[in-house]
C-alpha positions in Angstrom: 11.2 -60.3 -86.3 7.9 -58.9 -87.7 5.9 -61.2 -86.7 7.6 -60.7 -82.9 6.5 -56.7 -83.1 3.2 -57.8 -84.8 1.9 -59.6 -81.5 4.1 -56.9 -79.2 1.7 -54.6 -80.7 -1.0 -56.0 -80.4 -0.3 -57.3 -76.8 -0.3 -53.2 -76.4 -3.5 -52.4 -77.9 -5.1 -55.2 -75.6 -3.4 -53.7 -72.6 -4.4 -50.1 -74.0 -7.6 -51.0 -74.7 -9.1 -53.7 -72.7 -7.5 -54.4 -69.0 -6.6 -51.1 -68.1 -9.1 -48.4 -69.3 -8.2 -44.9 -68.7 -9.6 -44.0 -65.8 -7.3 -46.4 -64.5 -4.3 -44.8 -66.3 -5.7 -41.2 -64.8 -5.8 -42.4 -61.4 -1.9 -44.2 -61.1 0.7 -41.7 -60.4 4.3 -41.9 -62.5 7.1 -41.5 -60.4 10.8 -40.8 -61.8 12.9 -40.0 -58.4 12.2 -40.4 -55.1 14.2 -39.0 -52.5 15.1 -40.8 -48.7 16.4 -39.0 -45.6 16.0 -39.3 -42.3 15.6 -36.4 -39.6 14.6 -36.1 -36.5 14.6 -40.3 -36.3 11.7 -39.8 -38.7 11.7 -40.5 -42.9 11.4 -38.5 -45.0 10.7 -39.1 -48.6 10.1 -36.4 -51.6 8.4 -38.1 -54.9 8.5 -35.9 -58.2 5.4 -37.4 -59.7 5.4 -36.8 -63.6 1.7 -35.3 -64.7 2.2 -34.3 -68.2 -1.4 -32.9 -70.1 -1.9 -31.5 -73.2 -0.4 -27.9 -72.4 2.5 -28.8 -70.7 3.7 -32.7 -71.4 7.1 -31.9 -68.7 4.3 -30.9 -66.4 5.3 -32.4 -62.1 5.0 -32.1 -58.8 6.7 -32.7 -55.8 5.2 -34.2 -52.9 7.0 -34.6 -49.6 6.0 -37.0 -46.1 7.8 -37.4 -42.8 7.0 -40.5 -40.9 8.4 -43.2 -38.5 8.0 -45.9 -41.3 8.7 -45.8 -45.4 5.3 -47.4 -45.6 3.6 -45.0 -43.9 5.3 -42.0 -45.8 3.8 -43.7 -48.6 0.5 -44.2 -47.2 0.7 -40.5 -46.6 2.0 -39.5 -50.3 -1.1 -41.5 -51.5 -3.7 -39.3 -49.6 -1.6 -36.1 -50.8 -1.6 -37.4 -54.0 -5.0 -39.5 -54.7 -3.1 -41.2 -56.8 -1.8 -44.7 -56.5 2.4 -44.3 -56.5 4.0 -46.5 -58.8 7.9 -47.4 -59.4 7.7 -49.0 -62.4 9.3 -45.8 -63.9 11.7 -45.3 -61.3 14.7 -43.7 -62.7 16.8 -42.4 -59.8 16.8 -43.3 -55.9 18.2 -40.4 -53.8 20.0 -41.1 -50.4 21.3 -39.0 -48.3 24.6 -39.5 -45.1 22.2 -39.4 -42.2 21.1 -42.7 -43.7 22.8 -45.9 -41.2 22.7 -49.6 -41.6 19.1 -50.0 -40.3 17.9 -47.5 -42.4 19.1 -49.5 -45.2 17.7 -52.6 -44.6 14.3 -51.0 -44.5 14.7 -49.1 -47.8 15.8 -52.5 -49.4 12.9 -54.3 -47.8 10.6 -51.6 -49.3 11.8 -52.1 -53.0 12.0 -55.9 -52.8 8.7 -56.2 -51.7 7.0 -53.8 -53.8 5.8 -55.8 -56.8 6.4 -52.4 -59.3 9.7 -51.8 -58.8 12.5 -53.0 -61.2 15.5 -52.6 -58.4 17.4 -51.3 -61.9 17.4 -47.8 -61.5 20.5 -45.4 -60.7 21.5 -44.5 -56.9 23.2 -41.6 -55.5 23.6 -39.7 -52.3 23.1 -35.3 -52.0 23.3 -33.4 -48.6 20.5 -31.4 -49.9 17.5 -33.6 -51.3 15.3 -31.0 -51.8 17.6 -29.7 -54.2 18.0 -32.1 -56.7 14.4 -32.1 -58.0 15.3 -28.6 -59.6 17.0 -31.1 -61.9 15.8 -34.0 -64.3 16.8 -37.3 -63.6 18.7 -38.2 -66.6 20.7 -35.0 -66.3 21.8 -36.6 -62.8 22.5 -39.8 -64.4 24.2 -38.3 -67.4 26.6 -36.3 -65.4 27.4 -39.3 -63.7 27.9 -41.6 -67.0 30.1 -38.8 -68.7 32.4 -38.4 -65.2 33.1 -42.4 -65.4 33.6 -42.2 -69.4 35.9 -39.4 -68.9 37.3 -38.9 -65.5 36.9 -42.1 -63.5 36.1 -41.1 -60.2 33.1 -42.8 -60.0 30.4 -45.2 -61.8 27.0 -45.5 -62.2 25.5 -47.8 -59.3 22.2 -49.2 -59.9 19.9 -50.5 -56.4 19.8 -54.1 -57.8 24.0 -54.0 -57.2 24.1 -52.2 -53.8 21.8 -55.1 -52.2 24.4 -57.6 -54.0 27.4 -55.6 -52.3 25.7 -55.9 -49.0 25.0 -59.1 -49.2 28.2 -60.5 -50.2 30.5 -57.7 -49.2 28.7 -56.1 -46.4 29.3 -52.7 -47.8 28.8 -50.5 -50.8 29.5 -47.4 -52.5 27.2 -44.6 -54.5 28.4 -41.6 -56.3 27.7 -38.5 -53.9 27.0 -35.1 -55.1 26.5 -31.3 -53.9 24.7 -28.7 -55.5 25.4 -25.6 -54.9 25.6 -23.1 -58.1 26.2 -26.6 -60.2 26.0 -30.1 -59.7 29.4 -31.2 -58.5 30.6 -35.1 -58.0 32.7 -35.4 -54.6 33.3 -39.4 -54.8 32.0 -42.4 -53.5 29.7 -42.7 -50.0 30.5 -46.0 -48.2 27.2 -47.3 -47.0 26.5 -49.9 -44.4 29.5 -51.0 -42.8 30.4 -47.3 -42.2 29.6 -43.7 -43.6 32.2 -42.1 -45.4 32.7 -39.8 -48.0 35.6 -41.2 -50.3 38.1 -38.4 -51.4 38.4 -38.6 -55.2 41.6 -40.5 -54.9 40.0 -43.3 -52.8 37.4 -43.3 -55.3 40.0 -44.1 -58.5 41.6 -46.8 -56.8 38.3 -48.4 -55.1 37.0 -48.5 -59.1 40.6 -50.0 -60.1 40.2 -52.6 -57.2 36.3 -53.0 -58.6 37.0 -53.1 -62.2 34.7 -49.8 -63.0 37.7 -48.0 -64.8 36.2 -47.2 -68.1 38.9 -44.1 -68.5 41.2 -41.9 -66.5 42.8 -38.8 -67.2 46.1 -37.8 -65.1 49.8 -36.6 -65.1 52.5 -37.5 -63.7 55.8 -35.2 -63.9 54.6 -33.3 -66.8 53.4 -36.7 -68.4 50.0 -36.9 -69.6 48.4 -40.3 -69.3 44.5 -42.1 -70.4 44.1 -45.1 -69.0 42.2 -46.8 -72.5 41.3 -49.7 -70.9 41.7 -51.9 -67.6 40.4 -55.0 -66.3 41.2 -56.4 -62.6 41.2 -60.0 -61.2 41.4 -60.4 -57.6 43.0 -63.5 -56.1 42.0 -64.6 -52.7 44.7 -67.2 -50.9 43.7 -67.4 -47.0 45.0 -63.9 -45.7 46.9 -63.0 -49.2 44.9 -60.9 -51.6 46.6 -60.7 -54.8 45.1 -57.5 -57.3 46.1 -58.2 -60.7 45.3 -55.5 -63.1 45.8 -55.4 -66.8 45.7 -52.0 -68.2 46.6 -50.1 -72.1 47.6 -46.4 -71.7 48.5 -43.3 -74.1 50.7 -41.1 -73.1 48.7 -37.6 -74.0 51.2 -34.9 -73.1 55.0 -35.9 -72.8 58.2 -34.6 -70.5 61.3 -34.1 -73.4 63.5 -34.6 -70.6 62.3 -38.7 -69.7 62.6 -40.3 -72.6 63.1 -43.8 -71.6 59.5 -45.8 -72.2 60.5 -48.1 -69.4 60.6 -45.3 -66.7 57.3 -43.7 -68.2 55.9 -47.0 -68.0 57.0 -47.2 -64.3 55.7 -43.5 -63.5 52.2 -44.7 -65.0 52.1 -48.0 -62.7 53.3 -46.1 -59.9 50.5 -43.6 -59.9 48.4 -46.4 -60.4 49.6 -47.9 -57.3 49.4 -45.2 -55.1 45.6 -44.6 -56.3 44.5 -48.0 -54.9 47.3 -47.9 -51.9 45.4 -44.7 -50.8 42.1 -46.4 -50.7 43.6 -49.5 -48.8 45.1 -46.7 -46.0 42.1 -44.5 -45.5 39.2 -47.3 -45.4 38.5 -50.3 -43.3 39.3 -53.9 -44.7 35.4 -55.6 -44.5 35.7 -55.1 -48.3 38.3 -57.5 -48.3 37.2 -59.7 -44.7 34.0 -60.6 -46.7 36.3 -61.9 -49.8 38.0 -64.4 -47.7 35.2 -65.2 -46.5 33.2 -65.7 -49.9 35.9 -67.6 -51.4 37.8 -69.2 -48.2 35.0 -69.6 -45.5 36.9 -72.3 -43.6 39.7 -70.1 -43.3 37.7 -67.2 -42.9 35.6 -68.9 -39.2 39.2 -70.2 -37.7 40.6 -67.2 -38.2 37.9 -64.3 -37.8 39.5 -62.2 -34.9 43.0 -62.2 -36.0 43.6 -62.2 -39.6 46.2 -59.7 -41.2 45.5 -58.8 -44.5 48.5 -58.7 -46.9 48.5 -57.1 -50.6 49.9 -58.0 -53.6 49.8 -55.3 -56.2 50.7 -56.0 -59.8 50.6 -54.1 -63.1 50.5 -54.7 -66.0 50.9 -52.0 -68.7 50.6 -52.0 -72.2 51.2 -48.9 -74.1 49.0 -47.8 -77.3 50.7 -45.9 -80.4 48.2 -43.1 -80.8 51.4 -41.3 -83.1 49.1 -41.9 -86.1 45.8 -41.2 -85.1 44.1 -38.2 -86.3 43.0 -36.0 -82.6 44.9 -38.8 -81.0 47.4 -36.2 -78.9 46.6 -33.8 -77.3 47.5 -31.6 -74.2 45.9 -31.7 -71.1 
């Protein structure tokens, strides 16, 4: 282990030292969000380039282009700038809803080919770009990690796992926010296939159907539930789609007046239920289309034009003792 940080420093002071001098370190141009919309039929893309110095080390500055290409919105950011633009820091990727498919395809094209950018860093999508850079990128993120640890309504979505959504699923969703006096999370965005803004009950039960339920807060006739823990398998046989999901709850605020575990049990499967239900009414099935066709491709080409989805919901639901647990209960 030594010896391994031994040569990782001194790799550094090579790197430091020797190859790049600092001139060249001067001259290249750290960038930690960049922002993508599209007005007009024209791009345009905000950087906040980071420019710390010795009096002010959270020292930035935004920059802003409108073009009819990404690369030339770049190529005008660089001549703004004088400063060669570099993703290598890249920590958020901002979208916006006047975004469609084509659009898309050019931003991933732009990342993929761009030989410093990781593709790892966090996605979301704001009405109001501009907005956004009043903020710092990890207080965007953080909202967005403490909402999925403690709400559920959505999860963090890195680039690298929208391209693999659109590839395999021909769709995707990314957290969508509005500022207005705060930042507020409003759901999911479906991008690609179509455009929509998820309500925050398609969102739960697109996560459920996704396994990205971490923890979920709700009641149900005066019964509190957390959802502790849930993991989904999703069986695909020709048209049938079978959603298995495997979940421990707590009950966190009780109703004196049910006190049969088997119907509280039923209430908190129920609710479940309808959560992913309302997500399977309100959006389009190419979520589901592209399964068949990932797993069942045969099936999938003979049957293309006339194939009626059917669902098979089950629950199962394993309740936790939290009786003894010091803070365990508590009321919502």
């Amino acid at each position: 282990m030594k010896y391994t940080k031994f040569i990782l420093i001194f790799l550094l002071s090579l790197f430091m030292t020797g190859c790049v001098s600092y001139s060249d370190l001067n001259e290249l141009g750290i960038i930690d969000m960049v922002a993508i919309d599209k007005i007009d039929n024209e791009y345009v893309v905000s950087i906040n380039m980071l420019l710390p110095n010795e009096n002010d080390l959270e020292n930035k500055k935004i920059y802003t282009s409108k073009n009819s290409s990404l690369n030339e919105c770049l190529n005008d950011l660089y001549l703004s700038t004088t400063k060669k633009i570099s993703f290598s820091h890249l920590e958020l990727l901002i979208l916006t809803p006047n975004l469609v498919k084509n659009d898309y395809d050019e931003i991933i094209n732009l990342f993929l080919n761009r030989v410093d950018s990781r593709n790892t860093f966090n996605t979301v999508i704001v009405d109001t770009p501009a907005q956004i850079f009043n903020y710092k990128s990890k207080d965007i993120n953080d909202l967005i990690n403490i909402n999925s640890e403690q709400e559920g309504t959505v999860t963090i979505k890195q680039f690298d796992q929208i391209i693999k959504d659109i590839l395999e699923l021909g769709i995707s969703y990314i957290p969508r926010i509005k500022i207005e006096e705060e930042i507020k999370i409003e759901g999911y965005q479906s991008i690609y296939y179509q455009n929509k803004l998820l309500s925050q009950e398609e969102s739960i039960g697109y996560n459920f159907i996704s396994n990205k339920i971490t923890k979920l807060l709700f009641t149900v006739d005066e019964i509190g539930f957390i959802t502790d823990q849930s993991l989904t398998n999703i069986k695909v046989d020709n048209n049938k789609i079978t959603i298995n999901i495997d979940t421990t709850y707590q009950i966190t605020s009780n109703n004196n007046s049910i006190k049969n575990d088997s119907k509280i049990a039923k209430k908190y499967k129920d609710e479940i239920k309808r959560y992913i239900n309302y997500y399977l009414d309100k959006n389009p099935h190419n979520y589901f289309y592209n399964l068949i066709k990932k797993h069942n491709y045969k099936y999938y080409n003979n049957n293309i034009r006339n194939i009626n989805l059917e669902f098979d919901i089950k629950i199962t639901a394993t309740k936790i003792d939290n009786s003894n647990i010091k803070g365990g209960m508590f009321n919502e």
